[in-house]
C-alpha positions as CSV (number, residue, x, y, z in Angstrom):
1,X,9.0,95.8,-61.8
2,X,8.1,95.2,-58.4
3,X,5.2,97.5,-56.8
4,X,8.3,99.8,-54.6
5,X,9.6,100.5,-58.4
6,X,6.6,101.2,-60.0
7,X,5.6,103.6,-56.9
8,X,9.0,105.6,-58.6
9,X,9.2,104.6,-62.1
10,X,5.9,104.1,-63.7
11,X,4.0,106.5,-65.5
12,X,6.8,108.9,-66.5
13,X,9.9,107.9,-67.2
14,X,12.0,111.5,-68.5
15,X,14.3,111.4,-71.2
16,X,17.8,113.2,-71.6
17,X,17.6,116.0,-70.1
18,X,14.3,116.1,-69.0
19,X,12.7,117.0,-65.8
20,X,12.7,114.4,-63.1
21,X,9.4,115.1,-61.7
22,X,5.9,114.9,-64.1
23,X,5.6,118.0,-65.2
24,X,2.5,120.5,-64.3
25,X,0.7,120.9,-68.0
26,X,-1.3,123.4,-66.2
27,X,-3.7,124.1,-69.2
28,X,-7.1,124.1,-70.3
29,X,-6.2,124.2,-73.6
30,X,-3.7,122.4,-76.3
31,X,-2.8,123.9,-79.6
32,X,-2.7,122.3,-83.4
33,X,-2.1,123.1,-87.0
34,X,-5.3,122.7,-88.4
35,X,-8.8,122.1,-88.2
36,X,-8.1,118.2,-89.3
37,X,-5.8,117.6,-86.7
38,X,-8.6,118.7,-84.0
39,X,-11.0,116.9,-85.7
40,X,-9.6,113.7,-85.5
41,X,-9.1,114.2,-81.6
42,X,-13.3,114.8,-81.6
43,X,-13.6,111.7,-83.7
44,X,-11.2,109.3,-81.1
45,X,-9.1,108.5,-84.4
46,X,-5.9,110.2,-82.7
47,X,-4.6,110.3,-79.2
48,X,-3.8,113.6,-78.1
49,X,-5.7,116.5,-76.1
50,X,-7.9,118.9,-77.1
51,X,-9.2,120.4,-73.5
52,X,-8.5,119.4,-69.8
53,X,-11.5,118.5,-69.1
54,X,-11.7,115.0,-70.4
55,X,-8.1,114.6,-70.6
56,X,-4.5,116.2,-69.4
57,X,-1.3,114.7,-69.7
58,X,0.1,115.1,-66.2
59,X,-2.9,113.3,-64.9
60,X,-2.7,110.3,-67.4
61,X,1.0,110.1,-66.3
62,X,-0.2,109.5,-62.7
63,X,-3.7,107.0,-63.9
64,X,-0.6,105.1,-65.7
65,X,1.6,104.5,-62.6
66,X,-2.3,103.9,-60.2
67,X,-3.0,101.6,-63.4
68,X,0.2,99.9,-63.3
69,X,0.0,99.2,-59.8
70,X,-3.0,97.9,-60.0
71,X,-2.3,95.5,-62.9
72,X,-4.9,97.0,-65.3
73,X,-5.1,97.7,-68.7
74,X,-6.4,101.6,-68.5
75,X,-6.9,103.8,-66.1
76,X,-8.6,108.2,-65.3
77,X,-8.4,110.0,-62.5
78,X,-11.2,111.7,-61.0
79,X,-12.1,114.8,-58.8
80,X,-12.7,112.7,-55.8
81,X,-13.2,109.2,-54.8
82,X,-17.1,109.7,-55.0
83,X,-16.8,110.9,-58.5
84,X,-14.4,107.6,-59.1
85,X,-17.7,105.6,-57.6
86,X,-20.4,107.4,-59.1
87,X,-18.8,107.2,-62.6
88,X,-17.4,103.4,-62.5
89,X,-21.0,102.7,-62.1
90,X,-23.1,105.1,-64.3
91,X,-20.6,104.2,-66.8
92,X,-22.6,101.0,-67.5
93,X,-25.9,101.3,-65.2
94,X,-28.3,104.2,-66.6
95,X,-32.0,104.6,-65.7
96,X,-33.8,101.4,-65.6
97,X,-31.3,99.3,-64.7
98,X,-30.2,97.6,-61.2
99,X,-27.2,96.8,-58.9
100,X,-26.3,94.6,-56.8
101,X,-23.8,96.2,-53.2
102,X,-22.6,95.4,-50.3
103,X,-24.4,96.8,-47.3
104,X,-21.0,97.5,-45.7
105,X,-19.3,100.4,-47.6
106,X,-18.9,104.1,-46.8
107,X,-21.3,105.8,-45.7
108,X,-21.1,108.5,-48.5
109,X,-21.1,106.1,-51.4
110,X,-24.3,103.9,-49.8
111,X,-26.5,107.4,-49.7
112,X,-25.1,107.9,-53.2
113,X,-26.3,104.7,-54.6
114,X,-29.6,104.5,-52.3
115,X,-31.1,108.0,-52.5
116,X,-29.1,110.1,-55.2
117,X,-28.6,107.0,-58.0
118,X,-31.9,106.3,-57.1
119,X,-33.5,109.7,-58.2
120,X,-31.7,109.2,-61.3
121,X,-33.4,105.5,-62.1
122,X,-31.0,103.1,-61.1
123,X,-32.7,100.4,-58.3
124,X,-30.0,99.1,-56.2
125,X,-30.1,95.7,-53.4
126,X,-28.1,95.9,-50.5
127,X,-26.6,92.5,-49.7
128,X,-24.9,91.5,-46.8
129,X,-21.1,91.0,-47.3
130,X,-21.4,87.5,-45.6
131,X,-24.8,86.5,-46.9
132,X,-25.6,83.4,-48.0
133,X,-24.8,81.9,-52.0
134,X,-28.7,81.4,-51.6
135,X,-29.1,84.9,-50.9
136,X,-26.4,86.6,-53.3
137,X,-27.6,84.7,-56.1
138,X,-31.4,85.9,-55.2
139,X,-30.1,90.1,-55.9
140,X,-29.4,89.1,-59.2
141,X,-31.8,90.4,-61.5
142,X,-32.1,90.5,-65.8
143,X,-31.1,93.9,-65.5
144,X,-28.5,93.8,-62.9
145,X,-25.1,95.6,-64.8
146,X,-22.6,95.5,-62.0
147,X,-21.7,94.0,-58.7
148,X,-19.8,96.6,-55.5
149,X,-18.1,96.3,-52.8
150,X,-15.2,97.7,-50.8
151,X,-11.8,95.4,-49.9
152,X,-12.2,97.1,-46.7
153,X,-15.2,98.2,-45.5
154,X,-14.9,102.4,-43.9
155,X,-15.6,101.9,-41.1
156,X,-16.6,98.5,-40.1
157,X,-13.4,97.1,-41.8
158,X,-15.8,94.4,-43.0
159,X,-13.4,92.3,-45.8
160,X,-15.1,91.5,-48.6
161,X,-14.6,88.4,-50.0
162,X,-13.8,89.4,-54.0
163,X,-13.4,86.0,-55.0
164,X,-16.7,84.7,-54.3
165,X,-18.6,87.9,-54.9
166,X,-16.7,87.7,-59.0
167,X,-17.9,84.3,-59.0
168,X,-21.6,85.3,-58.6
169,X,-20.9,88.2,-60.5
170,X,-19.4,86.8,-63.9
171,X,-21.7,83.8,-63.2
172,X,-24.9,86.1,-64.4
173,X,-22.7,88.2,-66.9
174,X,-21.7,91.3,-64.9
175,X,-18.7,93.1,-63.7
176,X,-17.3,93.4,-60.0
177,X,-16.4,96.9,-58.8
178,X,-14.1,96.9,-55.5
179,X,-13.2,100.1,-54.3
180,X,-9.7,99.3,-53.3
181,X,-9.1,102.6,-51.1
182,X,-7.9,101.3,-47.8
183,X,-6.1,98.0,-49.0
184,X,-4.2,100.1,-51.5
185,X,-2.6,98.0,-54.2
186,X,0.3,97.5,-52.0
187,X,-1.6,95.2,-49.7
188,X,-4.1,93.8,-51.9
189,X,-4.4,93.7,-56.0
190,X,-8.5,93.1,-56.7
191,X,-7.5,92.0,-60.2
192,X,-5.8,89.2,-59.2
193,X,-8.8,87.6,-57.1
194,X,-11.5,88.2,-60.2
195,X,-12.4,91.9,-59.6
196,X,-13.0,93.7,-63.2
197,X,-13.1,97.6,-62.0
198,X,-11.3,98.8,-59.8
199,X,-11.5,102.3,-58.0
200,X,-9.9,104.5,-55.3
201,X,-10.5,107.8,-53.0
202,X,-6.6,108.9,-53.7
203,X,-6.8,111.1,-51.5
204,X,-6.1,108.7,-48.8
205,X,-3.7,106.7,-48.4
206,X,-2.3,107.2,-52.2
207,X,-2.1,110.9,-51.0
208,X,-1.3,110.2,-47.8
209,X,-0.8,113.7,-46.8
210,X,-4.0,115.7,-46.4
211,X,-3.2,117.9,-49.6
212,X,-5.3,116.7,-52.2
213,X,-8.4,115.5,-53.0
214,X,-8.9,113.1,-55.7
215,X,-10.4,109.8,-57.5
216,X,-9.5,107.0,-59.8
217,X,-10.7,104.5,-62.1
218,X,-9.0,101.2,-63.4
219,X,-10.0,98.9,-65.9
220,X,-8.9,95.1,-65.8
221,X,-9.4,94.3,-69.2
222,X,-10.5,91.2,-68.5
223,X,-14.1,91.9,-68.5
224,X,-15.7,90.6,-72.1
225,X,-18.1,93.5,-72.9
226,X,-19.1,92.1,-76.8
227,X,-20.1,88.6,-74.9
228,X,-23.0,90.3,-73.5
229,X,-23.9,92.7,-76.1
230,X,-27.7,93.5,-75.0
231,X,-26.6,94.0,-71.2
232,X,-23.9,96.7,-72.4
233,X,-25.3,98.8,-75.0
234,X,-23.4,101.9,-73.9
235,X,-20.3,100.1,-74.8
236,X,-21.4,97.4,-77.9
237,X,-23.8,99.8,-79.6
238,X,-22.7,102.6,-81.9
239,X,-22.5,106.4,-79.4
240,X,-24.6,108.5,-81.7
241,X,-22.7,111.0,-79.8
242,X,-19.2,110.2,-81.3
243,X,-20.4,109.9,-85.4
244,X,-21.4,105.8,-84.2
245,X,-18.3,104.7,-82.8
246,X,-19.0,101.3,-80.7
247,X,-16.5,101.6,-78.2
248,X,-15.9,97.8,-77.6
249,X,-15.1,97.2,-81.2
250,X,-13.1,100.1,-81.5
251,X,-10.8,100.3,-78.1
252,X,-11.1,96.5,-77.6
253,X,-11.9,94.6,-74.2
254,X,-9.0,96.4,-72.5
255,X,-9.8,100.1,-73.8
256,X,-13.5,100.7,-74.0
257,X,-14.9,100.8,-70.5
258,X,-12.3,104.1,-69.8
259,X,-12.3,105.3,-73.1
260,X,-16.9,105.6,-72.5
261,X,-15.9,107.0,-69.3
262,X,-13.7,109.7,-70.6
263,X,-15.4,110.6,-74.1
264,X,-18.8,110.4,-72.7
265,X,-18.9,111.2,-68.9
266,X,-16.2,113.2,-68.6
267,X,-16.9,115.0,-71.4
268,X,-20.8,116.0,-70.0
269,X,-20.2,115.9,-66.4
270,X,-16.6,117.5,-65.8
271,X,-15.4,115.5,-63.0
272,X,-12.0,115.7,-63.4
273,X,-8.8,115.9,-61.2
274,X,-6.4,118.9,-61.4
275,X,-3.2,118.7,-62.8
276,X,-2.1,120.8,-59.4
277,X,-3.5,117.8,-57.5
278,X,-2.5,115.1,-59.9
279,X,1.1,116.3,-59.3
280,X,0.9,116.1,-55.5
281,X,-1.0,112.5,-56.0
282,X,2.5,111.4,-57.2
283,X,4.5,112.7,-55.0
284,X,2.3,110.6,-52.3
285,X,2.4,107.7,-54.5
286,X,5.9,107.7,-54.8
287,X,6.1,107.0,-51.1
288,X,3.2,104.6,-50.8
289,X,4.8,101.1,-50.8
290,X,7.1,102.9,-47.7
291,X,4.5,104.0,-45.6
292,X,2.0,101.5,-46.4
293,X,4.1,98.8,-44.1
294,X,4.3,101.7,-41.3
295,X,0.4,102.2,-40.8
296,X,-0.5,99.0,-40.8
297,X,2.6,97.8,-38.2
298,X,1.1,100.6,-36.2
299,X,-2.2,99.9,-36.4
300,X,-1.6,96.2,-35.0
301,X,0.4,97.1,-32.6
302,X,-2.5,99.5,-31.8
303,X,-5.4,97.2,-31.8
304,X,-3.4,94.5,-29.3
305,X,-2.7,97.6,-27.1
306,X,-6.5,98.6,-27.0
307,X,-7.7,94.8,-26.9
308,X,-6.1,94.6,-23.6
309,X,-7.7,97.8,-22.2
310,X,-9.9,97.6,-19.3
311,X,-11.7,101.0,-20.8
312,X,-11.9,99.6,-24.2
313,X,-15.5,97.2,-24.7
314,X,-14.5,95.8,-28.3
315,X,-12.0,96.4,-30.9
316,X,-12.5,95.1,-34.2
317,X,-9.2,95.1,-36.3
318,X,-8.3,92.3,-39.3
319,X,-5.1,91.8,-38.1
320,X,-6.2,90.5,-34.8
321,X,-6.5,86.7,-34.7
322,X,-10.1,87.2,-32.6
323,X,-11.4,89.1,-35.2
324,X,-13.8,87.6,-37.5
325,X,-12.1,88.6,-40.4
326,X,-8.5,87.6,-39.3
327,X,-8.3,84.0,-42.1
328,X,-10.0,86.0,-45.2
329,X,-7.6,89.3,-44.4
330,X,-4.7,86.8,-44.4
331,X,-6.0,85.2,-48.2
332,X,-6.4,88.5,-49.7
333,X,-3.7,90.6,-47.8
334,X,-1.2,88.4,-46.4
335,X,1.2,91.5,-45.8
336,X,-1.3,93.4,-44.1
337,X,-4.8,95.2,-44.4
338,X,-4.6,99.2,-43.3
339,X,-3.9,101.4,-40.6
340,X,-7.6,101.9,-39.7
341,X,-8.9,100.6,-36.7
342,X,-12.5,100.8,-35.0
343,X,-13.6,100.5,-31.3
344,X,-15.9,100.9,-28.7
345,X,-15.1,102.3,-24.4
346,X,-17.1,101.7,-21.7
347,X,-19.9,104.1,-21.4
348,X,-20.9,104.3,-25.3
349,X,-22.0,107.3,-27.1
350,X,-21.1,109.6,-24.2
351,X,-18.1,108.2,-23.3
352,X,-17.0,107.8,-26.9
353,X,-17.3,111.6,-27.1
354,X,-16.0,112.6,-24.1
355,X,-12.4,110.2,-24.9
356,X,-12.1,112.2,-28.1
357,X,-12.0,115.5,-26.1
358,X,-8.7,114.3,-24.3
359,X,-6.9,113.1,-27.3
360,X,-3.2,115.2,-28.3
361,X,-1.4,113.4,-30.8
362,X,-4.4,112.2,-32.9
363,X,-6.5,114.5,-34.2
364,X,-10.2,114.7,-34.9
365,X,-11.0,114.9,-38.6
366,X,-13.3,113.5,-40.8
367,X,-10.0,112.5,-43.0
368,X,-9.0,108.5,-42.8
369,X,-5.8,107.0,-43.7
370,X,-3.0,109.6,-44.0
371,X,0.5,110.2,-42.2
372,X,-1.5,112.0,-39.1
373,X,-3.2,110.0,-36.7
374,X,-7.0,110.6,-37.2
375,X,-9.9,109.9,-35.4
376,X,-13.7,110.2,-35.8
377,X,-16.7,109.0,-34.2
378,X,-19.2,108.2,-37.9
379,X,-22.1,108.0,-36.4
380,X,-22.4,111.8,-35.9
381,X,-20.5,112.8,-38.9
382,X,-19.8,110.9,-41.9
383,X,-22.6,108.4,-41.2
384,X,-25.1,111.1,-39.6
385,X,-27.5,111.2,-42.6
386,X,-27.7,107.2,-42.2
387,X,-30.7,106.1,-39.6
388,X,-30.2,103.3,-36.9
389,X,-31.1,100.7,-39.2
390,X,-28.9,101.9,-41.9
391,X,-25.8,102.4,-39.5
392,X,-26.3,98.7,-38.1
393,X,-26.7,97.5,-41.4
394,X,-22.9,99.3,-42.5
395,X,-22.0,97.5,-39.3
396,X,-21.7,101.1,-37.8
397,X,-23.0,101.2,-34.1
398,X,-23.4,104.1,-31.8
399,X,-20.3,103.8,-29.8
400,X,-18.0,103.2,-33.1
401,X,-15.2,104.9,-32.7
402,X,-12.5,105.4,-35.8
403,X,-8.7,105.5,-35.6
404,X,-6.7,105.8,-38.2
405,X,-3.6,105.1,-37.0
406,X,-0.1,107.3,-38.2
407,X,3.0,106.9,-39.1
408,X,4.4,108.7,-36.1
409,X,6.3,106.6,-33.3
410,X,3.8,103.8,-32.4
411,X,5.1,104.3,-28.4
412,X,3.6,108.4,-28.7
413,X,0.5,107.1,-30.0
414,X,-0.4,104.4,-27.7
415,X,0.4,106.9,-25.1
416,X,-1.9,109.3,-26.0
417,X,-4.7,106.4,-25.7
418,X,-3.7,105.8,-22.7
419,X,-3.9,109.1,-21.0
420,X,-7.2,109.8,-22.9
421,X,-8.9,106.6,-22.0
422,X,-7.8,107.4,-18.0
423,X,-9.6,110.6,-18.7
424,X,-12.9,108.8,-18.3
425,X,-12.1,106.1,-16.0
């Protein structure tokens, strides 16, 4: 099926007679005949469920479409997109080891990885998405366990170049992680370019309408865990936790990254997604490969407008053939990137600020990448616990300001620039 389909058909697929939506399994627990039955749930020799929070069916109908969509072998929802990051990684990074990300991702998942990961023993190097081979290949260390980075940076809309990083990556025997959030898997499919994990914040553009937040986790498949047996011990050593099942042997290379994820880390930690919110995922996903086209049309439309602005200083967009990015945005997503556009006006912080204040049809918010037009200025909000050398190092200045363009009329929203931007001529 082609992605528009799967949007509507994957995942769940009713019978006669059966409801046309997923149903809501809104329960914590599932009933069986006897003790045995249970206990070969607890044992992972049965598929079934036992308690929501490891598993539910109405939100493995929805991982199944976001997994199908993706092109992966398996795939969990999570409670939010930073649970999706935090557990992709811990999943095969624990105390003692390192990893290797980009300095250009969101500013909630680089104080995640550099002061809270940290606490917990992980060591992680910041590379520059546009370093050198000579200084990629320098991160690596003997204990690196994973490589991450974000198809589109939020919100220096750096693009991450996911071949050569899965190069490096597989070169030294480790997985890539691209959190695919603003590229969606309607414009870009990680999987396809070498990525091995994939994972999302769904309650962007997946969402799409400001109603439910949410994570996910895809697994490729492709990654080889037993062909690097003492880097992976969570996955090719027996769990004591689960009577010495070796997860890699047991689920095979397609199965045992999101099967440790589930048993193990969902089980202990309780991340999970609601079914309530699972449900209103798919109903957002279901429109996805429609509005997709919308945001990003708007968004270059957008970006042309502001690049002609006398008010506006810079506008950094990948759809704009100035833009640094324009060639590698093309290779990766040749349909478009996102609706999310950054710029500077005249004047800087101040000004910034003051442009904001003027501003009718979009609306400050520190949500991206929905049907309302959003904007944001990150360096005193999502970024603020990031210092000046942090925030140039996300490629975050100052005067940044975010738009995350709509799907209303592209005419109302370049109007409402307009008449902001005269506001501090």
């Amino acid at each position: 099926m082609k992605q528009e389909t799967k949007c509507i058909q994957s995942g769940y697929q009713p019978k006669n007679g059966e409801s046309r939506m997923i149903p809501i399994i809104q329960s914590t627990t599932f009933k069986y005949d006897t003790s045995e039955d249970m206990g070969k749930l607890f044992d992972l020799q049965a598929e079934g469920y036992f308690y929501t929070r490891l598993q539910n069916p109405t939100n493995d109908m929805v991982a199944a479409k976001i997994c199908d969509l993706e092109g992966g072998s398996a795939a969990m929802l999570t409670s939010s997109g930073q649970a999706a990051t935090f557990l992709a990684v811990f999943n095969i990074a624990t105390a003692g080891d390192h990893v290797i990300a980009s300095s250009a991702i969101y500013g909630g998942s680089f104080n995640l990885f550099n002061v809270t990961m940290r606490k917990m023993g992980i060591d992680f190097t910041f590379v520059e998405p546009d370093c050198s081979d000579e200084e990629l290949e320098a991160a690596f260390k003997p204990n690196t366990k994973c490589v991450f980075g974000e198809t589109i940076a939020n919100p220096s809309l750096v693009v991450f170049d996911i071949e050569r990083f899965a190069k490096a990556a597989h070169a030294h025997g480790v997985p890539l992680i691209i959190d695919n959030t603003f590229a969606t898997p309607i414009n870009c499919r990680p999987f396809e370019w070498g990525a091995d994990i994939v994972t999302h914040s769904t309650t962007k553009y997946m969402d799409g309408h400001d109603v439910a937040v949410g994570g996910c986790i895809v697994d490729s498949g492709h990654f080889d865990w037993m062909a690097h047996v003492d880097k992976f011990p969570g996955l090719t050593t027996p769990d004591e936790s689960y009577h010495g099942i070796t997860y890699a042997e047991q689920f095979g290379q397609g199965g045992a990254y999101i099967t440790k994820a589930t048993a193990q880390l969902m089980r202990d930690l309780g991340p999970i997604q609601s079914p309530q919110n699972a449900f209103y995922l798919n109903m957002g996903l279901e429109s996805l490969a429609v509005r997709m086209p919308r945001h990003c049309q708007n968004a270059q439309t957008v970006a042309e407008f502001l690049e002609n602005h006398p008010m506006v200083t810079w506008v950094n967009y990948p759809g704009l053939k100035s833009n640094k990015y324009y060639e590698r945005a093309k290779k990766y997503m040749p349909n478009g990137s996102c609706g999310v556009i950054s710029f500077g006006v005249k004047g800087g912080r101040k000004a910034a600020e003051e442009f904001m204040k003027h501003l009718k049809v979009a609306m400050i918010a520190t949500h991206v990448a929905d049907a309302h037009t959003c904007v944001l200025h990150p360096a005193s909000s999502t970024h603020r616990q990031l210092s000046d050398e942090e925030l140039i190092a996300c490629g975050v200045t100052p005067d940044l300001i975010r738009l995350s363009c709509g799907i209303e009329n592209v005419d109302d929203i370049i109007d409402d620039l307009n008449q902001a931007l005269a506001s501090i001529q």
